[in-house]
C-alpha positions as CSV (number, residue, x, y, z in Angstrom):
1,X,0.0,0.0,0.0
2,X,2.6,2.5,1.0
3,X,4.4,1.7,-2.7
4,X,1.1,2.4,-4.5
5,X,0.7,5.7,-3.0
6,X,4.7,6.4,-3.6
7,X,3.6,5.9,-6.6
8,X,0.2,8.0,-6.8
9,X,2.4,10.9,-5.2
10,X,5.2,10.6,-8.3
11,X,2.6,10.7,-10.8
12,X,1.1,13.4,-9.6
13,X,4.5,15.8,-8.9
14,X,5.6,14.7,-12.8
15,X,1.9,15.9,-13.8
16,X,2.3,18.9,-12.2
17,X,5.7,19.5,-13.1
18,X,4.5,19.2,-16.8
19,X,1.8,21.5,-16.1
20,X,3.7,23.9,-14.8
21,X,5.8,24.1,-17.3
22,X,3.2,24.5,-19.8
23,X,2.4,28.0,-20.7
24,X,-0.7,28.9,-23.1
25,X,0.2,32.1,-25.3
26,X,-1.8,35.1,-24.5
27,X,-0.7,36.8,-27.3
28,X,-0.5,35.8,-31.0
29,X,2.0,36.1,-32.9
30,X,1.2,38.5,-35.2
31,X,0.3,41.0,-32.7
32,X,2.9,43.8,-32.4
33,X,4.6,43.1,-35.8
34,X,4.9,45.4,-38.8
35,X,5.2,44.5,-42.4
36,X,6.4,46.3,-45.8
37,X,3.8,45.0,-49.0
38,X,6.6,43.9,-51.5
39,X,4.1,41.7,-54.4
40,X,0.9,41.0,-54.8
41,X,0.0,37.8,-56.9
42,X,-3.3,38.0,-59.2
43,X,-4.1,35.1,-61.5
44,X,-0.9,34.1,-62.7
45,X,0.2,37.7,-62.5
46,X,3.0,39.3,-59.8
47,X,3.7,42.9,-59.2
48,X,6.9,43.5,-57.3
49,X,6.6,46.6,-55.7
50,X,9.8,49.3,-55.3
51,X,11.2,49.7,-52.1
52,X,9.5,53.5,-52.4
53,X,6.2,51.9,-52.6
54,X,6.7,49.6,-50.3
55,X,7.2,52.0,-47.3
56,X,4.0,53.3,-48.6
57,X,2.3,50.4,-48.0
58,X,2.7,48.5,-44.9
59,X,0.7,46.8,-42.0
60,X,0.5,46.7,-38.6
61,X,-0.6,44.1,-36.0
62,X,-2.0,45.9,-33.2
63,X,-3.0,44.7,-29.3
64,X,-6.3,44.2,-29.0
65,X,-7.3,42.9,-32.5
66,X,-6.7,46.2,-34.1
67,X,-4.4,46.8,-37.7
68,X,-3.0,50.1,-39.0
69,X,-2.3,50.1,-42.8
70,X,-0.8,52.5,-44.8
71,X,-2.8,52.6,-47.9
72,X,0.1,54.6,-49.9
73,X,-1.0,58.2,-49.5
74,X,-3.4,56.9,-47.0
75,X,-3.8,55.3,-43.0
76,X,-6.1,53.0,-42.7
77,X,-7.7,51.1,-39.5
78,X,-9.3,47.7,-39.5
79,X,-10.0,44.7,-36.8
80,X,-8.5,41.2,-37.6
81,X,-8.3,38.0,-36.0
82,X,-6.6,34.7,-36.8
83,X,-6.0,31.2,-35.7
84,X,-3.2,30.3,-33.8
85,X,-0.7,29.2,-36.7
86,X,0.0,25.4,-37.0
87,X,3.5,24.6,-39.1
88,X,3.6,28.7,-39.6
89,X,0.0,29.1,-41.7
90,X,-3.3,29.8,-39.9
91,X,-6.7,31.4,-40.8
92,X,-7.1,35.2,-40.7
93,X,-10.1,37.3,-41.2
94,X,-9.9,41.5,-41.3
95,X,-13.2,43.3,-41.0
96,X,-14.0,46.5,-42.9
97,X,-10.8,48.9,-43.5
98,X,-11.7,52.9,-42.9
99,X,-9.4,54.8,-44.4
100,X,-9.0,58.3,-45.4
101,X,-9.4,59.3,-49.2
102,X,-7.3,61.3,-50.8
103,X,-6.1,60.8,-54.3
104,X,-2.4,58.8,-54.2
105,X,-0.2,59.3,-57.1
106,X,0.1,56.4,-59.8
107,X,0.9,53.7,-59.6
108,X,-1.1,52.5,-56.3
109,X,-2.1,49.7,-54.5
110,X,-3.5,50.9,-51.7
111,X,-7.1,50.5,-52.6
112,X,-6.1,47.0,-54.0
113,X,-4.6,46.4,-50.6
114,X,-7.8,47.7,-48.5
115,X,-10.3,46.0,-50.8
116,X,-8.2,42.6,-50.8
117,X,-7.8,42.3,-46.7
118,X,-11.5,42.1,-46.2
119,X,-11.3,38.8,-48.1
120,X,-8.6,37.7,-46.7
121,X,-8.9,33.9,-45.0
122,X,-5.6,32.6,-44.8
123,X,-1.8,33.7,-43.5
124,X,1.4,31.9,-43.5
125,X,4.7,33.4,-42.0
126,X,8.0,32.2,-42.5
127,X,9.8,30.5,-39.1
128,X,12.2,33.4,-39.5
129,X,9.6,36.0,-38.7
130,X,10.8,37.8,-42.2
131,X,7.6,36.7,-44.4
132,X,4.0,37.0,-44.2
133,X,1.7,35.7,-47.2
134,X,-1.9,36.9,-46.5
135,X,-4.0,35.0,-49.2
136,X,-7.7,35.6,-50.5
137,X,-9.5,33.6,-53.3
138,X,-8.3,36.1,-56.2
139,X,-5.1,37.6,-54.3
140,X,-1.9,36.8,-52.7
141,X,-0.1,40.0,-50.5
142,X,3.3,39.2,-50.3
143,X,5.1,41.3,-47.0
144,X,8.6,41.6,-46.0
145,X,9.5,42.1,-42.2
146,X,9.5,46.2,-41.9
147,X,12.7,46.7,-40.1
């Protein structure tokens, strides 16, 4: 008897142990990052973007489900959430973008990027933390780390 609850006690410190150890992210990973728009993919088409146009059009993963985009000319505001990623990809969603409206010089992708991101459904990011693909049915948004 005494063995058996040697053995209950051991069990029980390795279970806890493990638990302890275990920690449950509060935050996702995505949250507090920024990123530079460097292509966007449409049916069998790619537009590489300058690095001038890239500062122009960026992203960024607030706290509290809240993004910030630089539409070019423009800022933008929108809410997103996403899946925790499994082997770097998970599913995304952005709601409506408000943005302000002025008239950006050519060429532009800000209204391309604003319209695309409330389709969005899926994200991948490279282990590195230096890519993140944000795909919709008809687009791919290709963005690079902003450093």
């Amino acid at each position: 008897m005494k063995f058996r609850a040697a053995a209950i006690a051991t069990a029980a410190f390795a279970l806890g142990a493990v638990g302890g150890c275990m920690t449950v992210p509060d935050r996702h990973p995505l949250t507090g990052t920024e990123w530079r728009l460097t292509a966007i993919d449409t049916s069998g088409s790619t537009t590489t973007l300058t690095p001038a146009l890239q500062a122009r059009h960026t992203i960024a993963f607030a706290d509290g489900g809240e993004v910030q985009v630089q539409l070019d000319c423009n800022r933008g505001r929108s809410t997103w959430t996403a899946g925790q990623p499994g082997n770097g990809a998970g599913a995304i969603s952005f709601g409506p973008v408000a943005s302000t409206r002025m008239l950006c010089p050519q060429p532009s992708f800000g209204d391309q990027l604003a319209s695309g991101l409330a389709g969005a459904q899926r994200y991948t990011a490279t282990l590195d933390g230096r890519q993140l693909v944000i795909e919709t049915p008809e687009l791919r948004f290709t963005f690079a780390a902003a450093e």
